[in-house]
C-alpha positions as CSV (number, residue, x, y, z in Angstrom):
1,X,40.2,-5.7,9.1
2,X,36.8,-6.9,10.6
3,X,33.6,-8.2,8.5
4,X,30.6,-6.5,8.4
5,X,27.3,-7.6,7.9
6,X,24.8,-6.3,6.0
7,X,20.9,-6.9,7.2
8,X,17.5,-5.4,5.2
9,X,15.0,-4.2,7.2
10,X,12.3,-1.6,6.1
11,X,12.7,1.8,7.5
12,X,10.2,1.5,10.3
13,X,10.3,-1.9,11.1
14,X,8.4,-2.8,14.4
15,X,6.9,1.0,14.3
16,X,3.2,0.1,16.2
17,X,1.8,2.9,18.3
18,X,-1.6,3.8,19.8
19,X,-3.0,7.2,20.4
20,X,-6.2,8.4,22.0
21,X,-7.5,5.2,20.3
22,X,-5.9,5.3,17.0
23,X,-3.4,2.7,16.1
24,X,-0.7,3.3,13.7
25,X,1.6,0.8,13.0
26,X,4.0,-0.5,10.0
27,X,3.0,-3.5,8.8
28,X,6.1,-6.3,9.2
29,X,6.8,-8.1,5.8
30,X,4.9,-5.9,3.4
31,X,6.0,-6.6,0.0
32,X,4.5,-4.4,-3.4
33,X,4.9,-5.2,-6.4
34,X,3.2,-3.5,-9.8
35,X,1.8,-4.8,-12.5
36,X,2.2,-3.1,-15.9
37,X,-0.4,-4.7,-18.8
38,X,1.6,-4.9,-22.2
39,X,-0.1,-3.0,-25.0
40,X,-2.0,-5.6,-27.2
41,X,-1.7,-7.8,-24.4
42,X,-4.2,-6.2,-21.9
43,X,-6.8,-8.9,-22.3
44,X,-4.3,-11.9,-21.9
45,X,-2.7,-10.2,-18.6
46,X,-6.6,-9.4,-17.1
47,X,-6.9,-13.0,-17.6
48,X,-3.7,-14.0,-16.0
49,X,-4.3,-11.7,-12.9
50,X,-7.9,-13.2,-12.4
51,X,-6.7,-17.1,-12.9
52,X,-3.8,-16.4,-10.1
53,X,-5.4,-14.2,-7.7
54,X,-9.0,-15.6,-7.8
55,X,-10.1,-12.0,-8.5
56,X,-10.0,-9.6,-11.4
57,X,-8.3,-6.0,-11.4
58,X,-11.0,-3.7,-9.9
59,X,-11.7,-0.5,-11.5
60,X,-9.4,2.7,-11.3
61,X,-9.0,3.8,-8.0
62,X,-10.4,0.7,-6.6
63,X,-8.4,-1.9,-4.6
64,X,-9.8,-5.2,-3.7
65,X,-8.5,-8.3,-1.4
66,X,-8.1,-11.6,-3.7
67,X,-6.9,-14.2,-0.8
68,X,-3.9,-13.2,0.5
69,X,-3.3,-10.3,-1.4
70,X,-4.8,-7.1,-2.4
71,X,-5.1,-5.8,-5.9
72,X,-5.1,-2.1,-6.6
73,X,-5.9,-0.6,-9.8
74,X,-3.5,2.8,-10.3
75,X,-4.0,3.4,-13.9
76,X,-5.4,2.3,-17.0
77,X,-2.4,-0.6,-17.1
78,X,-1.3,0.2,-14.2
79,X,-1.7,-1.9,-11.2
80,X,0.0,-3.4,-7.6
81,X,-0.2,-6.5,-5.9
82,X,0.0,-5.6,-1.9
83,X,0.9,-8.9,0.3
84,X,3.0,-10.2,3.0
85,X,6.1,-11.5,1.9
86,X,9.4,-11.2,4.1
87,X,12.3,-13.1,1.5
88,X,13.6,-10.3,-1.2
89,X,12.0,-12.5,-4.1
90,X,8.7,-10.5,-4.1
91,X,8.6,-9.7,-8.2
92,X,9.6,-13.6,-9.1
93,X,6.4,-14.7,-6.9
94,X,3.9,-12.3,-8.6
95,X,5.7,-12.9,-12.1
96,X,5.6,-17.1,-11.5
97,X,1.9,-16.7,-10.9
98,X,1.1,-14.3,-14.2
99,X,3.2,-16.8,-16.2
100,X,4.5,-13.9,-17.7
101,X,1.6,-12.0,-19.4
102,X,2.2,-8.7,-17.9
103,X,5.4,-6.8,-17.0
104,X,6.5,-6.5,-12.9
105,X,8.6,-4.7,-10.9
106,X,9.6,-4.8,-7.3
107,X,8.3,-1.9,-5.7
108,X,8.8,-3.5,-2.0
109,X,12.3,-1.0,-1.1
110,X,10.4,1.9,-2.8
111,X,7.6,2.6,-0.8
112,X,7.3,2.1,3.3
113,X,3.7,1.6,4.6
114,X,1.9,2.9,7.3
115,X,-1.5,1.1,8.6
116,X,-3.7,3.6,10.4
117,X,-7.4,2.6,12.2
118,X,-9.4,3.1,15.1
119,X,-12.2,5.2,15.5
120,X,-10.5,8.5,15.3
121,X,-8.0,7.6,12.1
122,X,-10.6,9.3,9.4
123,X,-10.3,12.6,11.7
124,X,-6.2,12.3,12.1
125,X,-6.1,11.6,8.5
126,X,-8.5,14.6,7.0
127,X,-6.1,16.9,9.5
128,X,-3.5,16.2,6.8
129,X,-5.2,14.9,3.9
130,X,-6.8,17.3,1.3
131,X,-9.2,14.0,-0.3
132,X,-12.6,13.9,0.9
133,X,-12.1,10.8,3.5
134,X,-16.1,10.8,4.4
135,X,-17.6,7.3,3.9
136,X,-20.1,8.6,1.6
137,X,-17.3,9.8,-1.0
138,X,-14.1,7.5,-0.1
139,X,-15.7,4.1,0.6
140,X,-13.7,1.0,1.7
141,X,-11.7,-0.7,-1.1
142,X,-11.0,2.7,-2.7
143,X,-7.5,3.6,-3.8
144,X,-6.0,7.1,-4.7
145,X,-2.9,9.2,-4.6
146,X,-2.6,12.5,-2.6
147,X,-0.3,14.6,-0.8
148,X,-0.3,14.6,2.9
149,X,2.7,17.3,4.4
150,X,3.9,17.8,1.2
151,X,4.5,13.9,0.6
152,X,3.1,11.8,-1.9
153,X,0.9,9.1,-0.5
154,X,-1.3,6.2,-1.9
155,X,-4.1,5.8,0.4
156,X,-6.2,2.5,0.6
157,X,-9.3,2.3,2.6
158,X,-9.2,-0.9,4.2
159,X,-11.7,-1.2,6.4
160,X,-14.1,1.0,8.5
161,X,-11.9,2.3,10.5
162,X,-8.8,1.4,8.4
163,X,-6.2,2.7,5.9
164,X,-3.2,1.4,4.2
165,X,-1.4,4.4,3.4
166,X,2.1,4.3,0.9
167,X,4.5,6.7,1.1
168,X,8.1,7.2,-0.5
169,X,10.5,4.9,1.5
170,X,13.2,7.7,1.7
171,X,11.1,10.4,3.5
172,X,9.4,7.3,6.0
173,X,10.3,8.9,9.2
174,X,9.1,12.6,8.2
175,X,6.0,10.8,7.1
176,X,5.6,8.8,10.5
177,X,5.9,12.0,12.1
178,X,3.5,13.8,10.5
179,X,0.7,11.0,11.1
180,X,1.7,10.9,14.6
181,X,1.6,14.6,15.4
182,X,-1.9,14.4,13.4
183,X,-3.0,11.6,15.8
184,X,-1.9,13.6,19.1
185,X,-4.0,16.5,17.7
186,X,-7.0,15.0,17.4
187,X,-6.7,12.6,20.6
């Protein structure tokens, strides 16, 4: 009987394409991981978060970069820790550093991520997006969850010209799809 081999790899690993200027790409060796704040314990996890990640948890709906990783507020206690990490220990890094003071979870096989930028990204994105992407109203660091072709999406602006956008890991090549025939439209 022969062996098999199994071998993890996230569902659009080495995705990168360019468009009419826009890039889209999937990040290699994204790893996610949330943060949930025990009741009673908010203040002592806050605390935690701050002494590992040099940064406190920004506001609701914000995100913010703290070294090599960013933090993004999704809820009152609700939180995720966004950063490169390739071996499948993710959850044990982030729990290590918050010495346990707040609950995690692995949310690395979960979720597939797409990074979008270049100077027509906003317009690809507001094809398919029903948020308000206009800098005035979605400025960089901001965080919220939408619905782009019917999928649920976390989008992060990163930059500029630059989002992070999360989507369900099991529906990553519809969702690849739909950004790219948004970018063809609009290049």
């Amino acid at each position: 009987m022969p062996e098999f081999s199994l071998i993890s790899a996230p569902p659009l690993a080495g995705y990168d394409e360019t468009l009419g200027g826009i890039r889209l790409r999937a990040p290699e060796g994204l790893a996610i991981v949330s943060i949930a704040l025990p009741l009673g314990g908010e203040a002592a996890a806050e605390k935690a978060v701050k002494s590992a990640y040099g940064a406190a948890l920004p506001e609701m709906g914000q995100s913010v970069l703290a070294g090599d990783a960013r933090l993004v507020r999704l809820g009152v206690d609700q939180a995720f820790v966004i950063f490169d990490h390739t071996e499948p220990n993710a959850e044990g890094v982030v729990a290590g550093k918050l010495k346990d003071k707040a609950y995690t979870t692995d949310q690395t096989d979960v979720w597939v991520g797409l990074e979008i930028s270049g100077a027509g990204c906003r317009e690809a994105l507001e094809r398919i997006c029903p948020l308000d992407l206009h800098p005035d109203a979605f400025a960089v660091n901001q965080a919220a969850r939408t619905v782009m072709e019917h999928l649920g999406v976390l989008i992060i602006r990163t930059g500029e010209a630059a989002y992070l956008l999360l989507s369900a890991s099991s529906s990553a090549g519809t969702f690849q799809h739909a950004l790219h025939q948004s970018m063809k439209n609009v290049s």
